[in-house]
N, C-alpha and C positions, 0 to 999 in steps of 0.2 A: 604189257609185255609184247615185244616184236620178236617175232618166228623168221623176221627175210633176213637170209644170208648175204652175204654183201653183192653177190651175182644179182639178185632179185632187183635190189637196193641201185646197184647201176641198172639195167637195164628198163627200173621205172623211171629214169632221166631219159636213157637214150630211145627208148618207143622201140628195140628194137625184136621184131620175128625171129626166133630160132627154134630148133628141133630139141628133141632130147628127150631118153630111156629112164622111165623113172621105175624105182625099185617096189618091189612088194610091199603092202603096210598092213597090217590089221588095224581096224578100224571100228569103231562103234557108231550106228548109223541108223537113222528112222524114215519113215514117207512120213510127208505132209500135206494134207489136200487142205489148200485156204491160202486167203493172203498172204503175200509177201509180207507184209508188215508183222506178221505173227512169227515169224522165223526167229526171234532173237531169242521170244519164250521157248520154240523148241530145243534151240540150241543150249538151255540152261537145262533141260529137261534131259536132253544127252549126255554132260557131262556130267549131272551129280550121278546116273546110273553110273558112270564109267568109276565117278568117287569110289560109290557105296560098291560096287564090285570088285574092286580091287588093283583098277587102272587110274591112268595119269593121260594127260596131254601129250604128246608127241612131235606136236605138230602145228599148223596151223588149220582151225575148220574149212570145211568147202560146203558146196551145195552144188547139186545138178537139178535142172530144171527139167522137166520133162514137160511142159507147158509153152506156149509160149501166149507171152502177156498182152492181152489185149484181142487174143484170140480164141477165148474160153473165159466164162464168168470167175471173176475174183476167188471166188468161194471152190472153184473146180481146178483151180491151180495145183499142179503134183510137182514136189519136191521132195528130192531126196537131202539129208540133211548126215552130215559128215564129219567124227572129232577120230584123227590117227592117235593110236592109246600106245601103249607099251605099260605092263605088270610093274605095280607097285613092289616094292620091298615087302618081303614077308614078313611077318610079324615076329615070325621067330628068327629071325636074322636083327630083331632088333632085342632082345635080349642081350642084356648087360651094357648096352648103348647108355648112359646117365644123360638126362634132359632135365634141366634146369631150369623150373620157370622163376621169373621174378615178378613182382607186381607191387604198386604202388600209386598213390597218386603222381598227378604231373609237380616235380621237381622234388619227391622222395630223396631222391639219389639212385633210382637203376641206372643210369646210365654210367654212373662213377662204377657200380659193382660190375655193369657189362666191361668196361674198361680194365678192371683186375683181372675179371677170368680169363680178358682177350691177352693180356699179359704172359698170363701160365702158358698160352700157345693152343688155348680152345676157343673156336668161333663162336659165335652169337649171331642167334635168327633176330631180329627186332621187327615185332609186327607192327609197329606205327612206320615202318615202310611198306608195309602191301598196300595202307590208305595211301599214304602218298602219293605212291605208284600208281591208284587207282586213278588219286586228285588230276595227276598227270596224263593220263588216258580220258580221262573225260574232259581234258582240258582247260580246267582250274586251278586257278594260282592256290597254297599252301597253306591258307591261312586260317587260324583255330575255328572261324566258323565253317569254313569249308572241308575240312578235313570233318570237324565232328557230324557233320550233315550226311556226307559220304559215309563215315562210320555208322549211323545208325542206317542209311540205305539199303546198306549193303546187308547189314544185319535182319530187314527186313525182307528184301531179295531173295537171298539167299540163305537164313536162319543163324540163329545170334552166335553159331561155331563157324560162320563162314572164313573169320580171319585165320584162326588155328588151322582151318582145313587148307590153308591156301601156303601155311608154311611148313604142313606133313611131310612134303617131299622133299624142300630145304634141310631139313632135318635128317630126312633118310639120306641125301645123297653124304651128308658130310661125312668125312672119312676118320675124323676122331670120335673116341670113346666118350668126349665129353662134350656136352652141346648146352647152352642156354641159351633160353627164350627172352625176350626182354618186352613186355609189354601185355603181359594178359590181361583181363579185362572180367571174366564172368566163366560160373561156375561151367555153364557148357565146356567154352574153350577148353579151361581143366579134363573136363571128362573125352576131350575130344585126345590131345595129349596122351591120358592113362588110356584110351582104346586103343595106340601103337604101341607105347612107349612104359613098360612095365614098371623098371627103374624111374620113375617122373618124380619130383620133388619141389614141392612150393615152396618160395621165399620171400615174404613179404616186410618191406622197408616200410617206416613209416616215418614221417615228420610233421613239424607243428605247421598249418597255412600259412604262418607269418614268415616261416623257413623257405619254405616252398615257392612262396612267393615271390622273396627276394631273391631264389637261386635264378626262377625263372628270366626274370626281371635282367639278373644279370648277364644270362647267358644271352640273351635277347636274337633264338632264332626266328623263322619266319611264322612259326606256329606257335609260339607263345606269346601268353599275354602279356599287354603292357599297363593294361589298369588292371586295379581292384575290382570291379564288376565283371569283368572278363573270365579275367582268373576264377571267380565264383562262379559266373556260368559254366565255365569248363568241367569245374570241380561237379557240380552237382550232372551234367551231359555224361561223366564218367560213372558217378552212383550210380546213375540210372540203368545201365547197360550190366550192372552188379558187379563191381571193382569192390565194394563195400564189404560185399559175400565174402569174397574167395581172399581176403585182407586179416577178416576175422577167422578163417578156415585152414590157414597157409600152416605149414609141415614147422616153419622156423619164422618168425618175426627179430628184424633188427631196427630199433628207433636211432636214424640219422638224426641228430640234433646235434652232432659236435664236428669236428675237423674230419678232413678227408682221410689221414692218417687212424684216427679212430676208428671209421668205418671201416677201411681196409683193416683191420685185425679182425674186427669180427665176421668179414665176409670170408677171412683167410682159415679162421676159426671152424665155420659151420663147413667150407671145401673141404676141408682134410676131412673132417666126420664122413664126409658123402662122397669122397673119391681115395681117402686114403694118400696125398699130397698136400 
């Protein structure tokens, strides 16, 4: 994610000096006496506080050095460390908000169901784009091993609800009553979902591997596979992170094995129950 406005964005071309009144911000913020090199852990340490309290990002981080390096041993270096917040949605402003999750293996059919709901005129969060986004920030091209590599990283990092946390505010900001998730993965995520989002409802698709496979196969984007071995590592990288759990556990199951036409009845079937449309 980039925070530069387009002012920032030119004036990192043009190198040029200017002035300027910058506004009030509250901010969540620590000292840090040690390395430079240790700053990245602080900064992860400032934002989940800001998570688990009930803020959000605002901004882009800073740091002020109170130090200057090279002139104080490493270890005695002082920094002050910097994330601009702004109040999460309250909880009870999310009341009667319906969140939709979906989940399945890769080439189920979510993304045909995310395409019906997107239809009705209600958005979809898809968290195999917060990996993405990540892939792209760290600089890695898209591809099923790198994307899954990133996905368990991060989950390591930052604990195996890190995705779901990252799409809490995507959810809050939207402005319809009806919201689906497209991508869950593990019981966490779920529990992370019902800690906002009271209304939450699992939906899980299922179809045969040989199905699955061939949808992939056909669709042939940059992060599917294209052999059989592949495909099976992917499958088994997805249990692992517990897809399997929250499959067996989900509110409503629909088995994809027939025509897109079929699915859409029964995707149209379980909506009306859960939205009354």
């Amino acid at each position: 994610m980039s925070w530069a406005p387009e002012e920032v964005l030119v004036m990192a071309k043009t190198k040029e000096v200017r002035t300027k009144i910058t506004k009030p911000q509250l901010v969540v913020y620590t000292v840090h006496k040690g390395p430079y090199s240790q700053l990245g852990e602080v900064f992860k340490k400032v934002a989940k506080w800001a998570y688990e309290n009930g803020y959000e990002a605002a901004g882009p981080p800073t740091s002020i050095y109170y130090s200057e390096a090279g002139s104080v041993p490493e270890d005695d270096l002082i920094t002050e460390v910097q994330i601009p917040i702004r109040k999460l949605h309250s909880d009870e402003t999310m009341k009667g908000k319906v969140v939709i999750g979906v989940a399945g293996m890769p080439g189920a059919g979510k993304a045909t169901v995310r395409r019906i709901v997107q239809r009705m005129g209600y958005p979809a969060v898809i968290m195999g784009d917060m990996v993405r986004e990540e892939a792209k920030r760290r600089g890695l091209e898209p591809t099923p091993e790198n994307l899954g590599q990133i996905m368990l990283r991060l989950r390591e990092e930052e604990g195996p609800a890190v995705v779901a946390k990252r799409c809490v505010p995507k959810i809050m900001e939207a402005r319809e009553d009806v919201v689906l998730i497209d991508g869950i993965r593990s019981l966490q995520e779920v529990e992370e979902y019902k800690r906002h989002f009271p209304d939450f409802t699992l939906i899980a698709i299922h179809a045969s591997p040989e199905k699955r496979f061939q949808r992939l196969f056909q669709r042939g984007r940059s992060d599917d596979p294209r052999t059989w071995e592949t495909f099976l590592e992917r499958d088994r990288r997805e249990l692992s992170v517990g897809l399997g759990d929250i499959i067996a556990q989900a509110d409503h199951t629909i088995v994809n094995e027939g025509t897109k036409e079929r699915l859409e009845e029964k995707v149209q079937r379980i909506l009306k129950e859960l939205i009354g449309k």
